[in-house]
N, C-alpha and C positions, 0 to 999 in steps of 0.2 A: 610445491603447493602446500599451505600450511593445513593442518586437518580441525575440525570443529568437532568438540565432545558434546554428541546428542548422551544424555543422560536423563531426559523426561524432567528436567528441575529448572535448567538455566540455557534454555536456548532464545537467542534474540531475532529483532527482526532482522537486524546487520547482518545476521550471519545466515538466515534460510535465505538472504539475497544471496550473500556470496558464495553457498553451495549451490541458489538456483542458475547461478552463473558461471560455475566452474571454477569458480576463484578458492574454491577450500573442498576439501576432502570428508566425508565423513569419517568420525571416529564413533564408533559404539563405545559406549561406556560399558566395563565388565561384568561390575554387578549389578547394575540395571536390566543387563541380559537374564544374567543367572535368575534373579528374582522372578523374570517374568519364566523362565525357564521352569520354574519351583510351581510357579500357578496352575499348572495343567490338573494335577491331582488334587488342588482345593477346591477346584472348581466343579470335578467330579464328586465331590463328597457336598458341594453346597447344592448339585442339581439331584441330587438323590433322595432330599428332605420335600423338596416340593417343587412345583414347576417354576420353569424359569422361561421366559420370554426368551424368545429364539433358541432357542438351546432344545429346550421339549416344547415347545410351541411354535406356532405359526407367527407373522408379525402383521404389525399395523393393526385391522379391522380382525383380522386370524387370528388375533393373540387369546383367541378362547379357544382353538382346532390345535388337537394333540399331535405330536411329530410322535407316529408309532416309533417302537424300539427299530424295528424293519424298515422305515425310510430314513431314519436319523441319519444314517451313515451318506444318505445321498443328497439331505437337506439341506447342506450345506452350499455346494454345488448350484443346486435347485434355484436357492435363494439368490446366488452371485448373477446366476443367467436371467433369474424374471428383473431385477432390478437395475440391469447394465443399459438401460432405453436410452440415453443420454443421444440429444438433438441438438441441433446446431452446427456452428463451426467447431472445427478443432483446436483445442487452445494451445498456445503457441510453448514452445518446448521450456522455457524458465520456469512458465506458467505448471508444467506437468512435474518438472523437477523440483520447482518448491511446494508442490503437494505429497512428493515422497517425504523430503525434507521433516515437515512438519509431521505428518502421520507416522514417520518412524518415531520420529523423538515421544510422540504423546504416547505410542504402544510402548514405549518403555519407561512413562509412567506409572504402568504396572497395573493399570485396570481392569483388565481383562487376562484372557488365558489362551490365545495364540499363539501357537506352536512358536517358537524359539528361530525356526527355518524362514518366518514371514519378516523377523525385524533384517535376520542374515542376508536377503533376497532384495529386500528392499536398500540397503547397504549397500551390497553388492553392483545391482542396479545405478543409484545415486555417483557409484566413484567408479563406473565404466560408461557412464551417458546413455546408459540404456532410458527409454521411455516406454509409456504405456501410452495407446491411443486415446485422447480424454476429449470427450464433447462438453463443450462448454454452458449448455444448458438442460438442467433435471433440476434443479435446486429451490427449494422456498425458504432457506436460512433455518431450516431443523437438522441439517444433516448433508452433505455432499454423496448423497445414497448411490447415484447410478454413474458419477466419476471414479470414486472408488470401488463400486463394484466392476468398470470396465479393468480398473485396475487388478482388484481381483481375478479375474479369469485373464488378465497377462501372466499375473502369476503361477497360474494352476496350468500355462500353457495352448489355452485354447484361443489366447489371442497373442497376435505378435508385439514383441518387441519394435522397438525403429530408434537410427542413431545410435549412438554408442561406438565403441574400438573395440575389439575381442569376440569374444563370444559370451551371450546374452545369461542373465541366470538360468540355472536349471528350472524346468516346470516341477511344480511344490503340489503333493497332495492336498488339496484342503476340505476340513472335513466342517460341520456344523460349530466346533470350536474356534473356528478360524473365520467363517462369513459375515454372518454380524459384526461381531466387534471389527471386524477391520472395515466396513465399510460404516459403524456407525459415527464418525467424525464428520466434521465441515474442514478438513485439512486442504481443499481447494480452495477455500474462499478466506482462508486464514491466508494462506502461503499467499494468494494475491494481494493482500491486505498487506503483509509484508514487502512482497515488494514495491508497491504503491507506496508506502508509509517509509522507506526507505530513498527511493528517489525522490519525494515531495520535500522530507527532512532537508535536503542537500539545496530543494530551490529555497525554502522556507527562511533557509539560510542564509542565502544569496539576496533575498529582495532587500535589506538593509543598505547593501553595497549600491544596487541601481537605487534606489529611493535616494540615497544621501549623493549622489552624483545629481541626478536633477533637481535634488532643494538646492546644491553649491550653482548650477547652470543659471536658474532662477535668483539669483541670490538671497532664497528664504529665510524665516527664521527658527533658530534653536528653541523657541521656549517651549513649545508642547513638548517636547522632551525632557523639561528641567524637571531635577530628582521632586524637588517640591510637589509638583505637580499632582506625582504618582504616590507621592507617599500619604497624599490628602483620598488620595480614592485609589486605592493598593491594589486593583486586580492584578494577578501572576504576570502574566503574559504583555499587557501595557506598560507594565515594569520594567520585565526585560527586555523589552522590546527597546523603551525610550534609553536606558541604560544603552545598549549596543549603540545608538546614537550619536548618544553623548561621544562614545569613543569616538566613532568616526570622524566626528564631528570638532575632537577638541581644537584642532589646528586651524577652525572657521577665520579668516583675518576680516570680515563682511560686518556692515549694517545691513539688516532685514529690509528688501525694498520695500515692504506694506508693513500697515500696523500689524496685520496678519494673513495670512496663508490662506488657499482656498483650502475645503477638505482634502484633497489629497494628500498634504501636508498635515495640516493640524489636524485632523481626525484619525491620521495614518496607525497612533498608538494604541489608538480604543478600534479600529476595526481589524489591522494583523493582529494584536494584542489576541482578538477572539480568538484571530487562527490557530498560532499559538495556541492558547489553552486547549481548543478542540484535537490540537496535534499530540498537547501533553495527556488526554484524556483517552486517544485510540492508544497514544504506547502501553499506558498503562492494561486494555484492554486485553492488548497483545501479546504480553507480557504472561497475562492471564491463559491465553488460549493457546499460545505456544505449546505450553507446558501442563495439558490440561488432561487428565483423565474424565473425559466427558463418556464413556461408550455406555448405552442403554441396552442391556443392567449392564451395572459397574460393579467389581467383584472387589472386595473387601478379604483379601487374603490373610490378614490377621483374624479375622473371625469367621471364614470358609463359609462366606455367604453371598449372596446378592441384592444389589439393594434398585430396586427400576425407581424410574427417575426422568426429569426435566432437563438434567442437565446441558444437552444437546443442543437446546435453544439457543440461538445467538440474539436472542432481543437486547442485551447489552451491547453487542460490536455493531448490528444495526443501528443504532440508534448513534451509538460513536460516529461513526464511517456518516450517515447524515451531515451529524455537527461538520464532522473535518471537511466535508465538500461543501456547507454551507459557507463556511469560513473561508475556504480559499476563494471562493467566488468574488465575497467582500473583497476582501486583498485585491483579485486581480480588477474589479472594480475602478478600487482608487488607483491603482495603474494605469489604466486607460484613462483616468481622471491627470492623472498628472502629464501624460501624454499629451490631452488636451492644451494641458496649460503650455508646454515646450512649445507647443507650431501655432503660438499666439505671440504679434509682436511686442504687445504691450507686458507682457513678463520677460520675453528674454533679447528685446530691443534688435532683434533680427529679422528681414524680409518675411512673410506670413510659411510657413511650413517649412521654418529651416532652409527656405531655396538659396538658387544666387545669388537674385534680387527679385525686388517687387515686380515682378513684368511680365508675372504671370505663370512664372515654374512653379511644378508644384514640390519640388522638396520633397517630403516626407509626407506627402498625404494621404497615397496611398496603405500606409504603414501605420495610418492611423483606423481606417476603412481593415486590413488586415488586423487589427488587433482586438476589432469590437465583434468580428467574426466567428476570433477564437473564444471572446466572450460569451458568446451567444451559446457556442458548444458546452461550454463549463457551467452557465444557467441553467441547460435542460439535462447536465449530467447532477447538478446539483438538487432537483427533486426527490424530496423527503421517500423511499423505497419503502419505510415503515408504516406507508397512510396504505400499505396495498394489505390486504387478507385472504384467507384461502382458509376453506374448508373441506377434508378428502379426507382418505380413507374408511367411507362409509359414515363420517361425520365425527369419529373417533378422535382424529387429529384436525382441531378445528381452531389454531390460531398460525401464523406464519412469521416472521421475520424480516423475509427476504434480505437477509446481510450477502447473500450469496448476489444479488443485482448492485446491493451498493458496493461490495468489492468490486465488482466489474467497471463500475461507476468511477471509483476511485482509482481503476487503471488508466480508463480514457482520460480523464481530467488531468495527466501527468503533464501529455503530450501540450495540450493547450494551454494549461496554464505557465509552461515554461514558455511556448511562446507570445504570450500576454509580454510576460516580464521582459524577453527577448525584444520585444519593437519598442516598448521603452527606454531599452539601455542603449539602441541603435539611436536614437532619440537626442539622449543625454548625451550622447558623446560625441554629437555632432554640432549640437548647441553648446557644449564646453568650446571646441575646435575653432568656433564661428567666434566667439568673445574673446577667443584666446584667453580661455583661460584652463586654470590643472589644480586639482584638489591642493590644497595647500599641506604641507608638512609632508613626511616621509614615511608613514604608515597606513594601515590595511586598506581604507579608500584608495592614497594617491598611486600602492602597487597595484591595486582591480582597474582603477583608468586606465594604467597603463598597458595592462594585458589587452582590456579593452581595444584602446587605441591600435596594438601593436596586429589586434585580428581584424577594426572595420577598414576599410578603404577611407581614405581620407576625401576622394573629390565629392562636393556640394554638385556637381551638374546632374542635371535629371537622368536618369537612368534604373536600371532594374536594380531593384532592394530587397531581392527575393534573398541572395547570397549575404547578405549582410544579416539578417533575420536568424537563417540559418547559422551562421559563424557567433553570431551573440547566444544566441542558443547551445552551443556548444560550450561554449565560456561558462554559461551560468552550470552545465553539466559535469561541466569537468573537475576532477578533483583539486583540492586546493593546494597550491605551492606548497613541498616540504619549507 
């Protein structure tokens, strides 16, 4: 199993998938260790000049109530148990493994000054399948405060482990040095974001392949793709989008049945084109947060001090994670738009719904009814989570985020909108099957019919289309041919 070097600088969303999935090993980086190793004693010399939030203070509305010398030792503690409330369901174990994932690599960004045993533990942990119990709701997008703090008291041993091979890590002292900063991250709702933003990649990727099968089914045409087009109103993503097109598309041997295309077709490059963009706009985010020393205070160990701060806030991934569900929404949209168009005789000169003939089968109709279903999920997962507010802790902490609901947001929408794309491609390849016809030429379209083909069942007579959904669904999943 190959290992991934968390070093707090360059870890991707690719890769907290493929540790939250067993696919790769953690590696600590060494002197990332060390350094954070070196912080314990700056950080005693930075809390010695004046007080420091959580450290000689209380938090939240408390961050005026002094941690006597006398409780300090136990306020650490203190703090992991009043904050561990976490409600809800249990979040499901990739979900809990790429919130280590991420909150190790960010503690060895070096912000803070926990003990050297918590980055080891959590290490440990990630490449034995060890887990910590994590409820999936405490969160307003300022912080993943009582997932990481359940996570905390796994590690201090007062709560169990579950899963794993071996035997679990040792339970770790942890003192006032150790509570806050480790639980002051949103490392749950990143890691979800990652893998959300990882699977979505992979379909985002895929709708090119079903789009360009049922514009050839249809026999549509190439011009909202043509380079001219986009180069007269240049946005990114309508760009590349019509680009990838083109390729599929070069081998087209067709005159365009209509002067022009309904929207599903011709608007296809100005509404994925958004997705796209909103997709290039969370990596970047990600990118950002992976690798982020965000802990409130964050210690600045070249200058043995602390500096409190906003950082925490996720009003940027918020408002990303919006865009990117607003966007895919559109996309799966014009999907069920071009679905439309396939079980209409007068586009693809076949009995109404792809049946065997007019006589009243319904073909594919059901398939059509399933697909506006799954739309309907990915509509109400795609509500703006940033129009909600909150005001708490005695009025101290009075703006919110909620990126913690739109990462949840953006796990559900995985499911559905692969099968959006999924009843389309069952669609097209049976309205290709029905004209007898196959993508022309001998590249990346006419190999995806073919896998296509080689997974749906070929008969037209009515019957359940439940298993065909599913197997198109697997397709768009699957990785792509060496």
């Amino acid at each position: 199993m190959p290992g991934t070097a968390l070093d707090g600088r360059s870890l991707t969303a690719d890769q907290v998938t493929a540790l939250a999935r067993r696919e790769a090993l953690p590696a600590v980086d060494a002197d990332a260790r060390r350094a954070l190793d070196e912080n314990r004693k700056l950080a005693a010399e930075a809390t010695a000049h004046r007080p420091v939030y959580g450290h000689s203070t209380g938090v939240g509305a408390n961050r005026t109530a002094t941690v006597s010398a006398e409780s300090a030792e136990l306020f650490g503690m203190r703090l992991l148990r009043s904050h561990s409330g976490g409600i809800g369901p249990v979040v499901p174990d990739e979900e809990a493994r790429a919130m280590l994932a991420v909150r190790l690599n960010q503690l060895l960004a070096g912000g803070c000054a926990v003990q050297v045993g918590v980055v080891d533990r959590l290490a440990e942990a990630l490449a034995g399948g060890h887990l910590p119990t994590v409820h999936a709701l405490g969160a307003i997008g300022t912080g993943d405060l009582s997932a990481l703090a359940e996570l905390g008291l796994t590690l201090a041993g007062e709560r169990p482990w579950h899963g794993g091979t071996g035997e679990p890590p040792e339970p770790l002292r942890l003192t006032r040095w150790d509570a806050l900063p480790l639980i002051s991250s949103s490392a749950l709702t990143i890691g979800q974001t990652a893998l959300a933003a990882t699977d979505l990649g992979l379909l985002l990727d895929r709708l090119p392949l079903v789009a360009a099968l049922t514009l050839t089914a249809v026999r549509g045409s190439g011009q909202p793709y043509a380079a001219y087009v986009h180069e007269r109103r240049p946005h990114a993503g309508a760009a590349a989008f019509s680009a990838w097109m083109r390729e599929l598309l070069a081998d087209a041997d067709w005159q365009p049945a209509l002067v022009q295309d309904p929207f599903g077709f011709r608007c296809l490059p100005q509404v994925h084109g958004a997705a796209l963009d909103a997709r290039a706009s969370l990596d970047e985010v990600l990118a950002v947060e992976l690798n982020a020393a965000a802990e409130n205070p964050l210690l600045e160990a070249a200058a043995a001090t602390y500096h409190h701060h906003g950082g925490f806030h996720l009003a940027r991934l918020g408002l990303a994670l919006d865009q990117y569900r607003l966007g895919l929404l559109g996309t799966a949209e014009l999907s069920t738009s071009r679905l439309g168009v396939l079980v209409e005789p007068a586009f693809t000169g076949q009995p109404p719904f792809l049946a065997t003939a007019a006589d009243g089968s319904s073909g594919v109709m059901i398939v059509e009814y399933a697909a506006q279903s799954a739309l309907a999920e990915l509509r109400g997962a795609a509500q703006p989570v940033t129009l909600g507010h909150a005001v708490i802790s005695r009025g101290v902490e009075e703006h919110a985020s909620f990126a913690s609901t739109g990462a949840r947001r953006l796990r559900e929408s995985v499911d559905h909108f692969r099968l959006v794309l999924a009843c389309e491609l069952v669609a097209a390849v049976r309205a290709l099957r029905m004209r007898g016809l196959r993508p022309p030429g001998g590249g990346e379209l006419a190999a995806f019919y073919d896998r296509a083909a080689e997974r749906l069942p070929s008969s037209v007579e009515d019957r359940n289309l439940t298993g065909d959904v599913e197997a198109a669904a697997a397709l768009l999943s699957a990785p792509a041919p060496a």
